[in-house]
C-alpha positions as CSV (number, residue, x, y, z in Angstrom):
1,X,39.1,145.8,-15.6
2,X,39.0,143.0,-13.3
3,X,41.7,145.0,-10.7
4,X,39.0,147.8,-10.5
5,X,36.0,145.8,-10.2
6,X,37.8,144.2,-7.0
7,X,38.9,147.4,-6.0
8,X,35.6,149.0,-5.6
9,X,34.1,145.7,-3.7
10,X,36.8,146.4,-1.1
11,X,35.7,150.4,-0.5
12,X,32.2,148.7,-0.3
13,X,33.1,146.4,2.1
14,X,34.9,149.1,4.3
15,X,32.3,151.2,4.0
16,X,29.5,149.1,5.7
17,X,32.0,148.1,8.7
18,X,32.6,151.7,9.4
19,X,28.8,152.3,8.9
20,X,27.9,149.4,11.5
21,X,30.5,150.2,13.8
22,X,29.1,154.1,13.6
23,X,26.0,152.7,14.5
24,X,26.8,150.5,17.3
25,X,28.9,153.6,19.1
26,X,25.7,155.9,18.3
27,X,23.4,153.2,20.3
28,X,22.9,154.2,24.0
29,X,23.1,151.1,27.1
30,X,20.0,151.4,29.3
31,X,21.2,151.1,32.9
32,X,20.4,147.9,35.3
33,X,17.5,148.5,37.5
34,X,19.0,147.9,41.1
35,X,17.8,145.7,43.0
36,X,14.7,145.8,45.0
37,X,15.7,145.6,48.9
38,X,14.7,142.1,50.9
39,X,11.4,142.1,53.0
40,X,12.2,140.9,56.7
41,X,10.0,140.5,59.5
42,X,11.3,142.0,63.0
43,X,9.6,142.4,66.0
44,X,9.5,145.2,68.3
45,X,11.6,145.1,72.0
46,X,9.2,145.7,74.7
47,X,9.5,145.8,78.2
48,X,7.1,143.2,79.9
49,X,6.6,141.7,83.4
50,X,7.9,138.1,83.1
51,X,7.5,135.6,85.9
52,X,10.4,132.9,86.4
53,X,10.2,129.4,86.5
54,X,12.4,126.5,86.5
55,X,11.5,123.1,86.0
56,X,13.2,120.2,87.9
57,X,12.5,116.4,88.3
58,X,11.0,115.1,91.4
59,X,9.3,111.4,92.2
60,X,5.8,111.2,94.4
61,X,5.5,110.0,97.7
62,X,2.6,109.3,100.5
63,X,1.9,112.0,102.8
64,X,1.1,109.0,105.5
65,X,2.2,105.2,104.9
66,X,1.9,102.7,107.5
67,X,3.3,98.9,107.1
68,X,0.8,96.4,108.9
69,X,2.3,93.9,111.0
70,X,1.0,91.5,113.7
71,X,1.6,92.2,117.4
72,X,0.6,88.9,118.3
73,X,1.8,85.3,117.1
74,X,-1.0,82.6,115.7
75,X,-2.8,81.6,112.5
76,X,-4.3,84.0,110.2
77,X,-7.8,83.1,109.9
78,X,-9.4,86.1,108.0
79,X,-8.7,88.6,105.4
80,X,-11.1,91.2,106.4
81,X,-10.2,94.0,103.1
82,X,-10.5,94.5,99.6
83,X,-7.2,94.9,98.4
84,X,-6.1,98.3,96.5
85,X,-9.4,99.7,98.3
86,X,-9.5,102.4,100.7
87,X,-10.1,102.2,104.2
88,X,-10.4,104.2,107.2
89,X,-8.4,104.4,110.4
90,X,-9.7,101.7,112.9
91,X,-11.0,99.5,110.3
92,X,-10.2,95.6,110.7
93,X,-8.0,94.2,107.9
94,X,-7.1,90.3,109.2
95,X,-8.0,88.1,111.7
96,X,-5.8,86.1,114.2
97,X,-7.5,82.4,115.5
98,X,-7.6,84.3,119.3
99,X,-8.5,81.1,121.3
100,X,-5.3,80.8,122.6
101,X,-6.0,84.2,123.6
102,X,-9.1,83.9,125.0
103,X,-7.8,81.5,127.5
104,X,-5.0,83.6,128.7
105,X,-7.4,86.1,129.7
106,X,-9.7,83.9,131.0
107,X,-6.7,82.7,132.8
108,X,-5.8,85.9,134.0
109,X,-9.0,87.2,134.9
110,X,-9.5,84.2,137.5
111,X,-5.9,85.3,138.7
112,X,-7.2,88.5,139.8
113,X,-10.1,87.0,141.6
114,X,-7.7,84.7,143.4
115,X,-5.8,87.6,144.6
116,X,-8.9,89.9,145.7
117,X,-9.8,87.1,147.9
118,X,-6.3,86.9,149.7
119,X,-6.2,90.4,149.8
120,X,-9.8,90.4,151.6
121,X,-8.7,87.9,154.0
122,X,-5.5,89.5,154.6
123,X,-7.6,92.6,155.2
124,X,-10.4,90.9,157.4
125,X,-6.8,89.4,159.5
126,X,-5.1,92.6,159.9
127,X,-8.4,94.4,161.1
128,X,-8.8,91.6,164.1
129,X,-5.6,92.0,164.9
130,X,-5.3,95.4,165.3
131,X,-8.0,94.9,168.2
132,X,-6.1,91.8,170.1
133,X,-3.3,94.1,169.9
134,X,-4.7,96.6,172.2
135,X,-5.7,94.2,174.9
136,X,-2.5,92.3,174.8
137,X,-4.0,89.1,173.3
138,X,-1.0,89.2,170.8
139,X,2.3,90.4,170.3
140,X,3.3,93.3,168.7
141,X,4.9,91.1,165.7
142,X,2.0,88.9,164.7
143,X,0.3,92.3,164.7
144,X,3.0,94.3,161.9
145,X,3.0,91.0,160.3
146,X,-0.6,90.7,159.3
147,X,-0.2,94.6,158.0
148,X,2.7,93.3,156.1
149,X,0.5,90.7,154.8
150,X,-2.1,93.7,153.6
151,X,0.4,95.3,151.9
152,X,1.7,92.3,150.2
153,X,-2.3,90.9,148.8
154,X,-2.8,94.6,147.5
155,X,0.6,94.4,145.5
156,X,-0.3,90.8,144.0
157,X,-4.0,92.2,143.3
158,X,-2.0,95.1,141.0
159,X,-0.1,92.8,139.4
160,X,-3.2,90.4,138.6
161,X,-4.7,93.3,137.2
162,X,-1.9,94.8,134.8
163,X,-1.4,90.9,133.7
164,X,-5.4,90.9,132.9
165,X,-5.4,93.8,131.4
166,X,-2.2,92.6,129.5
167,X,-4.0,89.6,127.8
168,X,-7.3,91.6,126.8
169,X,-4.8,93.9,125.5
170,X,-3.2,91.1,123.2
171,X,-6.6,89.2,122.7
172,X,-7.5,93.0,120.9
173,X,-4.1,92.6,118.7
174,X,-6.2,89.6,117.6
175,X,-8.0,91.6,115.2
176,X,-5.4,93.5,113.2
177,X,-6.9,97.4,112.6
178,X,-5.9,100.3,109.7
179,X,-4.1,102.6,111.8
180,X,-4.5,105.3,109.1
181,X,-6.7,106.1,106.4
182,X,-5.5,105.6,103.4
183,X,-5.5,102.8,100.2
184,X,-4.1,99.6,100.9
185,X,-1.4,97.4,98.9
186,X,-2.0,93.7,98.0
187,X,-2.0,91.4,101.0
188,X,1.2,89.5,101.8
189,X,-0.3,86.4,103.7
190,X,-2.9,84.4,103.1
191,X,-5.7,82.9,105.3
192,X,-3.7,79.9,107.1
193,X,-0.3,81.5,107.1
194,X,1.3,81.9,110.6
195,X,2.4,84.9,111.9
196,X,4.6,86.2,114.4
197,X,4.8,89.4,116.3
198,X,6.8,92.0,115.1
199,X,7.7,90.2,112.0
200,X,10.0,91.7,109.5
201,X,7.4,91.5,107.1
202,X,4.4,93.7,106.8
203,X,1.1,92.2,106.0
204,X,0.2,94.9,103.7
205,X,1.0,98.7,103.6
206,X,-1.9,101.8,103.9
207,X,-0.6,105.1,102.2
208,X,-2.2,108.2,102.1
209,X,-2.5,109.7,98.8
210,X,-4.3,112.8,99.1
211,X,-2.8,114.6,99.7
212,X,0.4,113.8,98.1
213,X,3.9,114.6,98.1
214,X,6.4,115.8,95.6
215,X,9.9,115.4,96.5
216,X,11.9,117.8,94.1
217,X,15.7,117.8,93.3
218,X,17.6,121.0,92.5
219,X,21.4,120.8,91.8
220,X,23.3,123.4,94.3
221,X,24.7,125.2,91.4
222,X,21.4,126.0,90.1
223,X,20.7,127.4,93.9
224,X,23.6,129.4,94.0
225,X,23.0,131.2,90.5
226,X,19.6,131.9,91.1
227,X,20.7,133.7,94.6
228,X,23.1,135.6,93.1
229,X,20.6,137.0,90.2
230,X,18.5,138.0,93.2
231,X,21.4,139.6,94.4
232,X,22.1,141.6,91.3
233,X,18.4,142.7,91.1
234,X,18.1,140.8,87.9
235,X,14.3,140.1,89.1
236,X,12.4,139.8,92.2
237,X,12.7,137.2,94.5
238,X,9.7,134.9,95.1
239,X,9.3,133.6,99.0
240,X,9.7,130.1,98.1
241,X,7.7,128.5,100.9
242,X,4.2,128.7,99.4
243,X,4.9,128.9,96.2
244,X,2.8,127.5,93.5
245,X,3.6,124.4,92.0
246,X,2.7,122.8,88.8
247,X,3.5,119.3,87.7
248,X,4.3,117.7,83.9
249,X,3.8,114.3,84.1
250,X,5.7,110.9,82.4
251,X,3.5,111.1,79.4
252,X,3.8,114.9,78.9
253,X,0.5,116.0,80.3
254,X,0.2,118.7,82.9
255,X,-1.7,117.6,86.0
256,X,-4.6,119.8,86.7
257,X,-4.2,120.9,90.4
258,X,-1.5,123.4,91.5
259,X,0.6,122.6,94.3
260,X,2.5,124.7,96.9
261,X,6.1,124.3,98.0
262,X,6.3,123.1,102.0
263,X,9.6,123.3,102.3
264,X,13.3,123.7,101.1
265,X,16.1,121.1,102.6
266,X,18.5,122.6,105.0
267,X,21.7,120.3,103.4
268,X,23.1,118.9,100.3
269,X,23.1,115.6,99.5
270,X,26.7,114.4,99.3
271,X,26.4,112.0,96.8
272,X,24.3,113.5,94.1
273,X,25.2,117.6,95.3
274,X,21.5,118.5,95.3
275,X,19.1,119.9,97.7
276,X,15.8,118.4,98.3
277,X,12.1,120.5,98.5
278,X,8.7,119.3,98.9
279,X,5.6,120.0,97.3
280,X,2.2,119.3,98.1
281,X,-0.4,118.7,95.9
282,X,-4.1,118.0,96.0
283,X,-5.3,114.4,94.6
284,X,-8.8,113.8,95.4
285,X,-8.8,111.4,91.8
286,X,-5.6,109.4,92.9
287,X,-4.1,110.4,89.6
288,X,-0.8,110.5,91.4
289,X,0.8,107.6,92.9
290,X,3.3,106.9,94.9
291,X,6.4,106.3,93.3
292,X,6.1,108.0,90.0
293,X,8.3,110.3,87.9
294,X,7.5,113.9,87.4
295,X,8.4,117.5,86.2
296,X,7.8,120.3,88.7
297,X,7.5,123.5,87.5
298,X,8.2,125.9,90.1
299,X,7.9,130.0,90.5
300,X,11.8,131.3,91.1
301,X,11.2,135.0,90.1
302,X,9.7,138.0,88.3
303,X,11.2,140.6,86.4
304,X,8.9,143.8,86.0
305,X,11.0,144.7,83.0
306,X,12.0,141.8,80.9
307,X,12.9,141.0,77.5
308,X,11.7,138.0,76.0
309,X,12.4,136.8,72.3
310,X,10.9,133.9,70.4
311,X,14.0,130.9,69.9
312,X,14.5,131.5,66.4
313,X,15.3,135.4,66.5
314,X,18.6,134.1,68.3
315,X,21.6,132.3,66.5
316,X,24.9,130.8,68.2
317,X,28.3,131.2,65.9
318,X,30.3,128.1,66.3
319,X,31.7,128.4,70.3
320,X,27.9,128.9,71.1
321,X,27.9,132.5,71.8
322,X,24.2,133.8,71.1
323,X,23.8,136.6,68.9
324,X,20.5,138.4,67.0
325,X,20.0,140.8,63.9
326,X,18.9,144.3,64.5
327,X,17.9,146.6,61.9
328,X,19.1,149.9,62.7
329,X,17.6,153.1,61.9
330,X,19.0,152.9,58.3
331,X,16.9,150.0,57.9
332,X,20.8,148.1,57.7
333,X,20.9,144.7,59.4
334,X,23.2,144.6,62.2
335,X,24.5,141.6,64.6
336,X,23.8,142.3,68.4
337,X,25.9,139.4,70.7
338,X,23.4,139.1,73.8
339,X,23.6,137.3,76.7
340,X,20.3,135.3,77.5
341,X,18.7,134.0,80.7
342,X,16.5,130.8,81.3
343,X,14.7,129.1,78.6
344,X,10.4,130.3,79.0
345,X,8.7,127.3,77.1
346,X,9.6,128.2,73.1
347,X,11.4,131.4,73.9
348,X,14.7,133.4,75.4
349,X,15.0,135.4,77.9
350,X,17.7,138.6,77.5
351,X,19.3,139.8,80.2
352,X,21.5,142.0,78.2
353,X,22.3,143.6,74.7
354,X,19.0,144.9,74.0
355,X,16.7,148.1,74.8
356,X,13.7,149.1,73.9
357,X,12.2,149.6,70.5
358,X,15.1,148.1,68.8
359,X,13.8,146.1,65.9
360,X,14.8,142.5,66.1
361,X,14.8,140.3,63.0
362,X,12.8,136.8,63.6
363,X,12.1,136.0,59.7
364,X,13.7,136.1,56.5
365,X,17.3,135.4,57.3
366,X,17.9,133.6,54.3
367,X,17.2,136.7,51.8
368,X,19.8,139.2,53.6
369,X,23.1,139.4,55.5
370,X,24.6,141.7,58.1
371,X,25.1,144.8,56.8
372,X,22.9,145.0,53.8
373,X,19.5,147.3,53.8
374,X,16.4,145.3,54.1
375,X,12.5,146.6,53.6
376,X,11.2,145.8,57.6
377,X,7.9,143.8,58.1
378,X,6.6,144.2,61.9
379,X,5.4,141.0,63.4
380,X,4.1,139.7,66.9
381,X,3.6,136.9,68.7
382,X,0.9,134.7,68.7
383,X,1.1,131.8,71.1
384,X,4.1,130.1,69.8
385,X,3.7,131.2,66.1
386,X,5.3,134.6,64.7
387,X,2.7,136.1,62.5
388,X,2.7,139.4,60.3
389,X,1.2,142.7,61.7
390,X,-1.5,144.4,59.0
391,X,-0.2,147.3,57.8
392,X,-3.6,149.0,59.0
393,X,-3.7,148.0,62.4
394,X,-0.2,148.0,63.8
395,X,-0.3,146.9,67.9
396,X,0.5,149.2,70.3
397,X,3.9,149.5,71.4
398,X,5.2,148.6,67.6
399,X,5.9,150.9,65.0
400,X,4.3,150.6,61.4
401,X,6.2,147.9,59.0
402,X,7.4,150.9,57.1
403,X,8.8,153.1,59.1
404,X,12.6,152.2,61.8
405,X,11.1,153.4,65.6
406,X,11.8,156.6,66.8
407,X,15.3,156.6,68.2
């Protein structure tokens, strides 16, 4: 009795397995949803005119400076200048005690008068003279004599007068005078110092800061590149005397007048291997002075089809080679190498590896890779930001966020 009541809970048991395990193979799996493809922004190639700039360090000089010295020896009595003011050509800026002077031309002058007298008598002589000589009341000698003696008194009257004129000269140098316009330095006598003429050093020093220069240093390798892109027709050449000019200065700011380049040096510098060009710039505010360190920004060339990308639609693999992501027509990410130009503020410019239309990515690198299919989102450029293109107003030149361009 006991052998069949086990006997029938074991067909039981069997009997629900084979019942669930029916079950379980009659149940159907319902597939995984695939997943939904990665939204990535891109922007549009398009041909643009570009100019070219390149921006080089340069210091500031005066377009005139003078040094002030004395050209006569004796104590300074006056400063007659503000110092760091500006003054004009002619102006007085010291004063030299000129009594000594005074007396030398006083001296001088009574010279002269000396000598006109001897000459007159000397003239007044050779005049009588020349009548005795026709009657034979002297000899021929005392006659050529007293013309010698003319001669002689009209000689010493020219040197009296260059020696005069000599010592009003100096008695001038008294008063020392701005020979240029410009702002002075700070004075380096005093009232009471002596000074020499010709000294070694200068009173005070007048530059002329408007306008002002801008001496600008480009490395002969940077020269040499740039002539050979304008070889290769990679972009117009700009005729580099004239050009505009614009200057950042030490504390980042841009100055607000443009500039024009005078001139490009003729030589390299042996010991730094750079070439030298000036700029001239206006400064009626004396912003710029002499001396200080700057950034010139300076027209090289224009390209009238360029390529430009903003910085973060390019990466470098590890030996620095730039490359960028393309979606292809297939909407499939694809990695373009490129070879890029000069840095233009906070983008690239391509020289080669792109065309036209090609869809570049610039946003959402971190939800795809190479090779898988993305969903595109056009984009565009404002200022320095990247921003999304509405859907409903796509610009020109860019297709719609759906759709690859036309091939």
């Amino acid at each position: 009795m006991e052998r069949d009541r086990a006997l029938r809970w074991s067909w039981m048991l069997i009997g629900a397995a084979t019942a669930l395990a029916l079950a379980g193979c009659g149940e159907k799996k319902a597939p995984a949803a695939a997943p939904a493809a990665a939204s990535v922004g891109y922007l549009a190639v398009v041909l643009q005119t570009q100019g070219l700039d390149t921006e080089l360090s340069g210091r500031t000089r005066a377009s005139q400076s003078a040094e002030v010295r004395p050209q006569v020896s004796g104590i300074l009595q006056k400063r007659l200048f503000t110092e760091g003011a500006t003054v004009k050509a002619g102006q007085p800026l010291y004063q030299i005690d000129a009594r000594t002077l005074q007396a030398t031309t006083q001296s001088a002058e009574a010279a002269l008068a000396r000598a006109r007298a001897t000459a007159q008598t000397a003239r007044t002589n050779a005049e009588r003279n020349a009548e005795l000589v026709k009657i034979d009341a002297i000899s021929r000698q005392v006659f050529d004599e007293s013309q010698a003696q003319v001669a002689q008194s009209a000689a010493d009257v020219a040197v009296a007068q260059a020696a005069l004129e000599s010592a009003r000269i100096n008695l001038q140098y008294s008063r020392i005078l701005a020979p240029i316009s410009g702002q002075t330095d700070l004075s380096a006598v005093l009232p009471g110092s002596l000074v020499t003429a010709n000294q070694t050093q200068a009173l005070t020093t007048i530059s002329q800061l408007d306008p002002i220069l801008v001496d600008i240093t480009q490395s002969s390798a940077e020269l040499l590149e740039l002539r050979r892109q304008w070889q290769a027709g990679a972009f117009g050449k700009v005729e580099p005397r004239g050009a505009p000019v614009r200057l950042a200065l030490e504390d980042g700011s841009l100055y607000p007048q443009t500039g024009t380049l005078q001139f490009t040096g003729a030589s390299v510098s042996q010991t730094t291997g750079a070439i030298t060009l000036r700029a001239v710039f206006p400064n009626p505010d004396q912003v710029l002075m002499p001396g200080m360190y700057v950034r010139a920004r300076l027209s090289t060339g224009e390209s009238s089809e360029a390529i430009v990308l903003p910085q973060q639609a390019v990466q470098r693999d590890p030996a620095g080679k730039p490359s960028v992501q393309v979606i292809n027509t297939d909407n499939k990410i694809e990695k373009r190498p490129i070879r890029l130009g000069q840095a233009l503020g906070t983008r690239w410019l391509v020289l080669e590896g792109l065309k036209a239309g090609e869809r570049v990515m610039v946003d959402g690198f971190q939800k795809a890779r190479v090779g898988q299919v993305v969903t595109p989102v056009a984009m565009r450029m404002e200022g320095n930001r990247v921003v999304e293109v509405s859907p409903a107003s796509p610009p020109s030149g860019q297709a719609p966020a759906s759709a690859p361009p036309k091939p």
